[in-house]
C-alpha positions as a printed Julia matrix, in Angstrom:
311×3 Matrix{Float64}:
  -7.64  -42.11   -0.52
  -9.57  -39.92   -2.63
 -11.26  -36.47   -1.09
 -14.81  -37.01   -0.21
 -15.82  -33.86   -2.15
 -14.37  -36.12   -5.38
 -16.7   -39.22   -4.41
 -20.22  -38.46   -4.68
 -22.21  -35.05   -4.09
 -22.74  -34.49    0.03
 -26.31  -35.55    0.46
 -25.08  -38.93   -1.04
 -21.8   -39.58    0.73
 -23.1   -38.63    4.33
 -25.61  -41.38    4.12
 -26.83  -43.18    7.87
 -23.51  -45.54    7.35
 -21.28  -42.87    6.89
 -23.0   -39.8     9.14
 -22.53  -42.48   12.28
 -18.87  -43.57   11.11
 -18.31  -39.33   11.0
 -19.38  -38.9    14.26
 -17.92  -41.7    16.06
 -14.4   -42.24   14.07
 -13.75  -40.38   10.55
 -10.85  -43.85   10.06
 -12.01  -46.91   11.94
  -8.67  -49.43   12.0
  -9.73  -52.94   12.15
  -7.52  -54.4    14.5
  -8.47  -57.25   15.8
  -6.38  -57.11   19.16
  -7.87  -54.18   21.69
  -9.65  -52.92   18.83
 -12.42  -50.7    21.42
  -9.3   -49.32   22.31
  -8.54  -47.78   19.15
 -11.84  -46.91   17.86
 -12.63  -45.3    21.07
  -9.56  -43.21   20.63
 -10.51  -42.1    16.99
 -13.68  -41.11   18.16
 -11.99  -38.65   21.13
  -9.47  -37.52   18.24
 -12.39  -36.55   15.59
 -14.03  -34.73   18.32
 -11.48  -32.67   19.32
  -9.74  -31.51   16.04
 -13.91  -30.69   15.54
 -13.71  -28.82   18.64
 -10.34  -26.84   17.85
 -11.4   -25.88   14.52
 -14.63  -24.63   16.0
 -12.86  -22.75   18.67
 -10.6   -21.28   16.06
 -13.36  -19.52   13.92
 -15.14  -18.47   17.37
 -11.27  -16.6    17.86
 -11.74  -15.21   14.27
 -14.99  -14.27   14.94
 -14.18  -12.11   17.68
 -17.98  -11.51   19.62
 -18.27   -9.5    22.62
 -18.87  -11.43   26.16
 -21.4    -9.58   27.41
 -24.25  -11.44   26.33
 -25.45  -14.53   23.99
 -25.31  -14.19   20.34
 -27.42  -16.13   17.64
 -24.97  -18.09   15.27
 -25.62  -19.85   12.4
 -23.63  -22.98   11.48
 -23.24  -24.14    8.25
 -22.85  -27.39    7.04
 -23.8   -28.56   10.71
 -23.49  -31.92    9.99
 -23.86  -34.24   13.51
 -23.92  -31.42   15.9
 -20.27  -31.69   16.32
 -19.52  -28.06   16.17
 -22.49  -26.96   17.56
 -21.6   -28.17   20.96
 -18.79  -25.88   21.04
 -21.05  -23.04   20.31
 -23.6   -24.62   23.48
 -20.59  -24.47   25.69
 -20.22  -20.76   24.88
 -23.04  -19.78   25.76
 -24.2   -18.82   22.04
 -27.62  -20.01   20.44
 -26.95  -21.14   16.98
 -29.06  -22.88   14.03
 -27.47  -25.3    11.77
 -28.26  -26.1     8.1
 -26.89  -29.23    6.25
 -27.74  -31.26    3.25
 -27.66  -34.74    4.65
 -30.54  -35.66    5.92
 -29.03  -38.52    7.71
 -26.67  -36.42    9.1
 -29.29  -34.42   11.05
 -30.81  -37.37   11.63
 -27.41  -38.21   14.19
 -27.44  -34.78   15.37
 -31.42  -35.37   16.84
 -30.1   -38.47   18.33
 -27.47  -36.7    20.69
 -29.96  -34.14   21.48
 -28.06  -31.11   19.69
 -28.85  -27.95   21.58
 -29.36  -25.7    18.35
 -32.44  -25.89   15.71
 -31.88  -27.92   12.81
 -32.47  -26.99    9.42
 -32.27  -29.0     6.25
 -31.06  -27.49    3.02
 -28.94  -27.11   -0.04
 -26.77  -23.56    0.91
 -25.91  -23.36   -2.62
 -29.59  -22.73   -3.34
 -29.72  -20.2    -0.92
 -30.43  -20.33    2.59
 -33.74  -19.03    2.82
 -33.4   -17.07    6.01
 -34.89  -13.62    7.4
 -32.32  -10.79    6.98
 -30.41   -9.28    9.53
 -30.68  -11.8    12.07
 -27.77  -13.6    12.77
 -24.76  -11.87   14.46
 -22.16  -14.4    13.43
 -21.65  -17.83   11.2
 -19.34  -20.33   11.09
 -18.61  -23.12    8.91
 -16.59  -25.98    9.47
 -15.08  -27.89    6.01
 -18.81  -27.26    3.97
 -18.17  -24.23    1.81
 -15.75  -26.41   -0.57
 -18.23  -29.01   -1.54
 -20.79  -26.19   -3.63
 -17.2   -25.86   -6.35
 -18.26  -29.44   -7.37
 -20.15  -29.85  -10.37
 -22.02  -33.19   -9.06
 -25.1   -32.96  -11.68
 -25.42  -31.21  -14.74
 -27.18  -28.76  -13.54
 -25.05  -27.23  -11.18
 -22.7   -24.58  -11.93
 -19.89  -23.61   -9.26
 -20.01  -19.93   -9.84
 -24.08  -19.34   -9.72
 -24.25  -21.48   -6.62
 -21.58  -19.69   -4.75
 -22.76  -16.61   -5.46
 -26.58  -17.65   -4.46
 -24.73  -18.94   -1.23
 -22.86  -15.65   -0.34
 -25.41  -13.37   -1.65
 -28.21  -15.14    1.13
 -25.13  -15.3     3.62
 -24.94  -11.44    3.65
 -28.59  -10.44    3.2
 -28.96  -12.92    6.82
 -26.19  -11.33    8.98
 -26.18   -8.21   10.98
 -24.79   -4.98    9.72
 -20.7    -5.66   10.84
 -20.89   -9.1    11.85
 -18.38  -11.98   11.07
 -18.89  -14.92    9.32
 -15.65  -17.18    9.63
 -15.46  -20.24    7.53
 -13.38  -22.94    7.11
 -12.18  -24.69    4.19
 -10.06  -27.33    2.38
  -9.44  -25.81   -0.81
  -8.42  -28.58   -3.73
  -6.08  -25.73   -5.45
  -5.34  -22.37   -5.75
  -7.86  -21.51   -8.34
 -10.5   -23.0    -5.9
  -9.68  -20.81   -3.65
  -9.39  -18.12   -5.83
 -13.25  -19.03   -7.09
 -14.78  -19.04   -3.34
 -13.02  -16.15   -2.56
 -14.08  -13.52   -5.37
 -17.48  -15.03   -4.79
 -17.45  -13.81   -1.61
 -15.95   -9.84   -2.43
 -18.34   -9.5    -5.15
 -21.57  -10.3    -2.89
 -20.45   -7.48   -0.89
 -18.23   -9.07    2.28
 -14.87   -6.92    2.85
 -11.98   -9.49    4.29
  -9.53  -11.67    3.35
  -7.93  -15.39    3.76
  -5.76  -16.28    7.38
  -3.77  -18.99    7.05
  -3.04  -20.94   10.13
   0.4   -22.4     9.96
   1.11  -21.61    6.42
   4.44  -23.56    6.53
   3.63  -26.87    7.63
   1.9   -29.4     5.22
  -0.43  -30.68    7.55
  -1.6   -28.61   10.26
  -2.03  -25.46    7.7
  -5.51  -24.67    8.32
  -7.35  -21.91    5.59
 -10.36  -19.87    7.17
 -12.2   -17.42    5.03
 -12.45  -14.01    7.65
 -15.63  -12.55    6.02
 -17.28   -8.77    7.59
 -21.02   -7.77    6.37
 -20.19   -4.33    6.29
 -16.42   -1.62    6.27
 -13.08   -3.45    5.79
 -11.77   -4.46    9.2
  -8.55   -5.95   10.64
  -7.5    -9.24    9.84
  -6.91  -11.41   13.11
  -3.3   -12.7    13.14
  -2.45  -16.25   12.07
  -1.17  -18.95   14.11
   2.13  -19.98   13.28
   3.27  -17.59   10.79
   6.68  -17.27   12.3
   7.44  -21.27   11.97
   6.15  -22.33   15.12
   4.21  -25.58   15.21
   0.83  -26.44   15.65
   1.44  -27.5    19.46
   2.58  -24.34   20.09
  -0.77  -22.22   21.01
   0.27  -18.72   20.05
  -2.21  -16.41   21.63
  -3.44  -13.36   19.45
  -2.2    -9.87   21.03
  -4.55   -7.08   20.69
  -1.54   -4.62   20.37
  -0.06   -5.97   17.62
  -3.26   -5.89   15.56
  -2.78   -2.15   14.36
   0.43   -3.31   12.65
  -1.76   -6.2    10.76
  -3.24   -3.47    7.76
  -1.49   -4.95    5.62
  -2.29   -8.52    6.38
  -2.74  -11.3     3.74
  -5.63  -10.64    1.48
  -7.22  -12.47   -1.18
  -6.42   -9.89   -4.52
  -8.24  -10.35   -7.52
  -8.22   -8.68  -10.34
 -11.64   -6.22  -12.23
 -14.44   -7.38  -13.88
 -13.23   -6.13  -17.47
 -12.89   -9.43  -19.62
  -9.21   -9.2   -20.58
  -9.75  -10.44  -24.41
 -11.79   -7.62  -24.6
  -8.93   -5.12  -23.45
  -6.88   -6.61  -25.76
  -9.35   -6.61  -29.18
  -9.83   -2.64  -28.07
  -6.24   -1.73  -27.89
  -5.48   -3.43  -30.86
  -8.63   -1.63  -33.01
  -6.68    1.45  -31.66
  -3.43    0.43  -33.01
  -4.54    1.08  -36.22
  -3.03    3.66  -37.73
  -1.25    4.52  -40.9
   2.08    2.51  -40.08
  -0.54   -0.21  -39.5
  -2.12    0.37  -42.99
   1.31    0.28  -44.93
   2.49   -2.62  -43.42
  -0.42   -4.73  -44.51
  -0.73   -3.43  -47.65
   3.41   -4.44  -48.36
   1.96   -7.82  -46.59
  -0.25   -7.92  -49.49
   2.35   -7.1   -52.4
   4.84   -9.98  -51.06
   1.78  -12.11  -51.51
   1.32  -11.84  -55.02
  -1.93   -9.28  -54.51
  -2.92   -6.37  -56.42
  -2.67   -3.43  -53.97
  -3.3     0.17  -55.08
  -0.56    2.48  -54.43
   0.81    4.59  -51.48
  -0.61    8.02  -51.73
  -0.14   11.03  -49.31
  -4.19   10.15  -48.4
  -3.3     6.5   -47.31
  -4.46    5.93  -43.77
  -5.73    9.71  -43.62
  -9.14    9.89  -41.44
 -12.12   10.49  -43.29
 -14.85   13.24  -42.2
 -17.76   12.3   -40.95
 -19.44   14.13  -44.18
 -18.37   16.0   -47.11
């Protein structure tokens, strides 16, 4: 079955058909014998692999416990992971794109404000006001071109760019996402560095196929320590590894995203080579230019010699 980021832009896949069939079972088998059974089930299962991923980026985003903090959820969708952030004792505000979405969200009485919005136009928020974000599976959808007038790159970097102006000086945003390939991942991931976030990639159970979970660890301010991964030594995804606060010091050289400068390489290249040119340069294309059949003036103890500026 083909990715839903492949089907049709998000505003027009999450319509009121699909928002409901999200909420209440992402695969609905039609079986016709105890089929409440089954459906019901699929509805606990969506929930909670909702809830885990939530609870994951609330681990990544490491916030104090001494008081509430305002959060900002992107790509909110029905409230799903909002109610993880409710049952921490947070205040959060969600943005999403589908208006039918949101539309679910009012309808189980979601405990956070509701906004609704394109995040790769920007997010149109005051700055400095939010002391975390998460994302759950949103941040993916802004590498598809789905109109002609969309470019990957500008709305990414609109996106991040509003993302950083909105958070606190030092706090976390933590997002999670299905990249397609490695260049994806690549792309959302020097958007982010060049808008100013310090951080890098954990990968959850980078050896298994399908529990391996990528969340983007993103800091509005000095590099910090990356959180350790689940799983890295070959456990499974049953097995809940707790994070030891100890063993963060030896995690400085954690798993980073590494991208190379700005400098167009072509351009490198055309400059070396106008270096290059020297008098072994010159002879060699002029005896180039004799093997050809052309008429080539002679080599002279001035061939190749650099000329003064003026006589």
């Amino acid at each position: 079955m083909a990715r839903p980021e492949r089907q049709a832009p998000p505003e027009l896949f999450y319509n009121e058909s699909e928002s409901r069939k999200y909420t209440t079972s992402s695969r609905i088998i039609h079986i016709q014998v105890n089929a409440w059974y089954w459906e019901h089930t699929l509805k606990l299962f969506v929930n909670f692999v909702k809830a885990k991923l939530t609870e994951r980026a609330m681990e990544l985003l490491a916030l104090p416990d001494d008081k509430p903090k305002l959060l900002l959820d992107i790509g909110c969708g029905s409230g799903l992971s909002g109610e993880t952030l409710s049952e921490k004792g947070h205040h959060w505000i969600g943005m999403d794109i589908s208006q039918s979405m949101l539309e679910v969200a009012l309808e189980r009485e979601a405990d956070g404000d509701l906004l609704l919005g394109d995040i790769g136009q920007g997010l149109g928020l005051r700055p400095g006001v939010f002391d975390g974000a998460i994302s759950i599976s949103a941040v993916q959808w802004l590498c598809n071109a789905d109109k002609s007038c969309n470019d990957p790159r500008k709305r990414l970097k609109c996106f991040f760019t509003a993302l950083f102006h909105c958070l606190a000086r030092g706090a976390r945003a933590v997002l999670q996402i299905y990249p397609e390939n490695t260049a994806q991942l690549e792309l959302i991931t020097s958007a982010a560095m060049r808008c100013g976030f310090s951080g890098g990639l954990v990968v959850d159970y980078p050896h298994s196929s399908r529990a391996k979970k990528y969340f983007l660890c993103l800091v509005s301010g000095p590099p910090s320590v990356l959180p350790k991964p689940k799983g890295e030594d070959g456990g499974s995804e049953s097995e809940d590894n707790e994070i030891d606060e100890d063993d963060e010091e030896e995690e400085d050289n954690a798993r980073t995203v590494k991208f190379s400068g700005r400098e167009r390489p072509a351009k490198r290249s055309k400059l070396e080579k106008k270096n290059k040119k020297g008098r072994d340069w010159i002879l060699r294309k002029k005896e180039q230019r004799r093997k050809a059949g052309h008429e080539v003036p002679r080599d002279t103890k001035y061939t190749g010699r650099k000329r003064k500026a003026r006589f």
